[in-house]
N, C-alpha and C positions, 0 to 999 in steps of 0.2 A: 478298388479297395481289396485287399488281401485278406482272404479267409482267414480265421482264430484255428490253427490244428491243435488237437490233444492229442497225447502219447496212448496208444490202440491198449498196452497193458493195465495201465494205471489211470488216463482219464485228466491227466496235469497238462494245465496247460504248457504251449512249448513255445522258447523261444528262436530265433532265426537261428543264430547258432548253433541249437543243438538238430534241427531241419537238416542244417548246413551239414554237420558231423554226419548226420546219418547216410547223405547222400554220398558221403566219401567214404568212409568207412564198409557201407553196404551195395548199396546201388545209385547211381542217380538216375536212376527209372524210378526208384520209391513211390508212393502217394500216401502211404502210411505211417510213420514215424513212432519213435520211443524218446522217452526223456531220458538224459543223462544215467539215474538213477538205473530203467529197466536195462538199458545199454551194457552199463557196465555190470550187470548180473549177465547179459549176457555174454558177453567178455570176459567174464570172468576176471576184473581188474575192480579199482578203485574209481569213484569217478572227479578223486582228482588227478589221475591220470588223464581221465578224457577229458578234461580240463587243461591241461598243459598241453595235449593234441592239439588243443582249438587252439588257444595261443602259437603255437609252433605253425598250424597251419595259417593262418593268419601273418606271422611275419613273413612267410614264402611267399604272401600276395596268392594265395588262393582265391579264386575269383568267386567261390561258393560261399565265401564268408564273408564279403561285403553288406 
């Protein structure tokens, strides 16, 4: 059974997805994660931007985001 992660900033739960993002965008050594949300403050973007990421990576068949 796969542990519930919550984003380290905020405390939201997370889903695969945004796990997924973080390990490609950051590290995939991570164990800690952020949601969408803290993400993109720290990005300094939109988080529908990291929204169309996830899509985009996903049609490449990114194997992180199954």
């Amino acid at each position: 059974m796969r542990s519930i992660k919550t984003c380290i900033d905020c405390g939201r739960f997370l889903t695969q997805d945004e796990i997924a993002l973080n390990k490609k965008l950051v590290s995939r050594e991570l164990r800690e994660y952020k949601c969408l949300a803290c993400l993109s403050q720290d990005f300094g973007c939109e988080v529908a931007d990291l929204e169309i990421k996830i899509a985009e990576f996903k049609e490449q068949g990114c194997t992180l985001f199954i």
